[in-house]
C-alpha positions in Angstrom: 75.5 213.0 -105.0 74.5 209.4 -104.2 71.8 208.4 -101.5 72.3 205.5 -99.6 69.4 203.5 -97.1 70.4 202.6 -93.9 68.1 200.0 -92.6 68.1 197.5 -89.8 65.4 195.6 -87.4 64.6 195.4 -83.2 63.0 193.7 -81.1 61.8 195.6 -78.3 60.3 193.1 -75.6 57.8 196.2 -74.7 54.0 197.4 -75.6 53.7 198.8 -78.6 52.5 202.4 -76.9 55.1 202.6 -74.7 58.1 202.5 -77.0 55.6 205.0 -79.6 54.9 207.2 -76.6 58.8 207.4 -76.3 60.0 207.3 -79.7 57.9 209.7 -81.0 58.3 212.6 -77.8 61.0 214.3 -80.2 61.3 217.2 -78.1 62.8 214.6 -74.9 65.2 213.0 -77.3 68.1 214.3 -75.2 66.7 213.0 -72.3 66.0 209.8 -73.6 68.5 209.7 -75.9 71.3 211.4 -74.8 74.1 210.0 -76.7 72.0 211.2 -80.4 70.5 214.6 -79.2 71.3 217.4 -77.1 68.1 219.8 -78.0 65.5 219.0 -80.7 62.0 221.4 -81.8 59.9 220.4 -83.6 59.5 223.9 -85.8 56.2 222.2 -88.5 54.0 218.9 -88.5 52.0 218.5 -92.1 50.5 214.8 -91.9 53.8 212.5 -91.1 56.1 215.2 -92.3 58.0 216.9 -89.7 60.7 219.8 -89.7 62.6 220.0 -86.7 66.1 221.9 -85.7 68.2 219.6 -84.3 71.6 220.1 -82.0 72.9 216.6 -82.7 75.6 214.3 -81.5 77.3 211.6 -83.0 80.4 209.8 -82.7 81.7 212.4 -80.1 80.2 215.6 -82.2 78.0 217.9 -81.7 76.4 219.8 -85.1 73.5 221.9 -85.5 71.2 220.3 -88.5 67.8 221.3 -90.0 65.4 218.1 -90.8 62.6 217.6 -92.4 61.7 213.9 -92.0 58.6 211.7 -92.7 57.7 209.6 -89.8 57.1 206.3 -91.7 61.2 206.3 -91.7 60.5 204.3 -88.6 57.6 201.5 -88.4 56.8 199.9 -85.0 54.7 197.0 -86.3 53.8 194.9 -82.8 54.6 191.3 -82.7 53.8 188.4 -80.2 57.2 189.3 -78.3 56.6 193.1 -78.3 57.4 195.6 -80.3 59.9 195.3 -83.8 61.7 199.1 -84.8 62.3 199.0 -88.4 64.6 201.6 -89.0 64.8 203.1 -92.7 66.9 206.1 -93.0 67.9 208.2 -96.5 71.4 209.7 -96.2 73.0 211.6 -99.3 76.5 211.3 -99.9 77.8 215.1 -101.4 81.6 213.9 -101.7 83.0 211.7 -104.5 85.7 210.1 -103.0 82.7 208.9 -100.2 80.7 207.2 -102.6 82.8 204.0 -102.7 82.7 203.5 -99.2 79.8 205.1 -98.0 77.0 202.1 -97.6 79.3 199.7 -96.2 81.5 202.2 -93.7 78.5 204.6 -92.5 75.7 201.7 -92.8 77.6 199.8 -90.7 79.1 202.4 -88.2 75.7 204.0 -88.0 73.6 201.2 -87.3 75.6 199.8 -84.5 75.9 203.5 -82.5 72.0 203.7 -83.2 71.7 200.5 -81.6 73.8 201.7 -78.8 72.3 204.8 -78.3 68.7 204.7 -79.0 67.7 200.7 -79.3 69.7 199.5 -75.6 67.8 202.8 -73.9 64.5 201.7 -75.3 65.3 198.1 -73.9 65.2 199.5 -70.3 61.0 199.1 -71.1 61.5 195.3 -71.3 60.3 193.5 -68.3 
């Protein structure tokens, strides 16, 4: 197994508490973010860890997955302009043959659907 980080930074020209208010209403992913979720729960909180069961989409897919998460994967530090996302996300590779291509193909591949699906949404707040 080998564990990439996928990581990347936005700008969100938005208060702070709106995009947090939004980012952080896991169970109204899929009607925020339709394109990533079709039905979240969250199933435990303990502190900023979080266990939720998941019906996600990606890339034309739908898939069923368990998470457990920690909040701090995503920091939404305010600046002057608004409000940055600073996206850090832990993915393990299982397959061999993957680990080659993995951080360039799905850290790439990833980042730019999140930013399509998630990111552009949250930019409907900007004024």
């Amino acid at each position: 197994m080998k564990d990439i980080a996928l990581h990347a930074k936005w700008l969100i020209e938005a208060p702070l508490t709106e995009v947090f208010n939004i980012i952080t209403d896991f169970e109204k992913w899929p009607e925020y973010f339709p394109k990533v979720a079709e039905y979240i729960q969250v199933v435990r909180r303990e502190g900023n860890n979080l266990e939720k069961d998941v019906t996600a989409k990606s890339f034309g897919r739908i898939f069923p997955v368990k998470m457990k998460t920690l909040s701090l994967e995503l920091l939404l530090p305010e600046s002057s302009e608004g409000t940055v996302i600073d996206y850090t996300y832990q993915v393990t590779i299982h397959k061999l043959c993957l680990h080659i291509v993995a951080q360039p193909l799905i850290g790439w591949f990833s980042m730019i659907y999140w930013q399509k699906a998630v990111i552009d949404e949250l930019r409907r707040l900007e004024k």
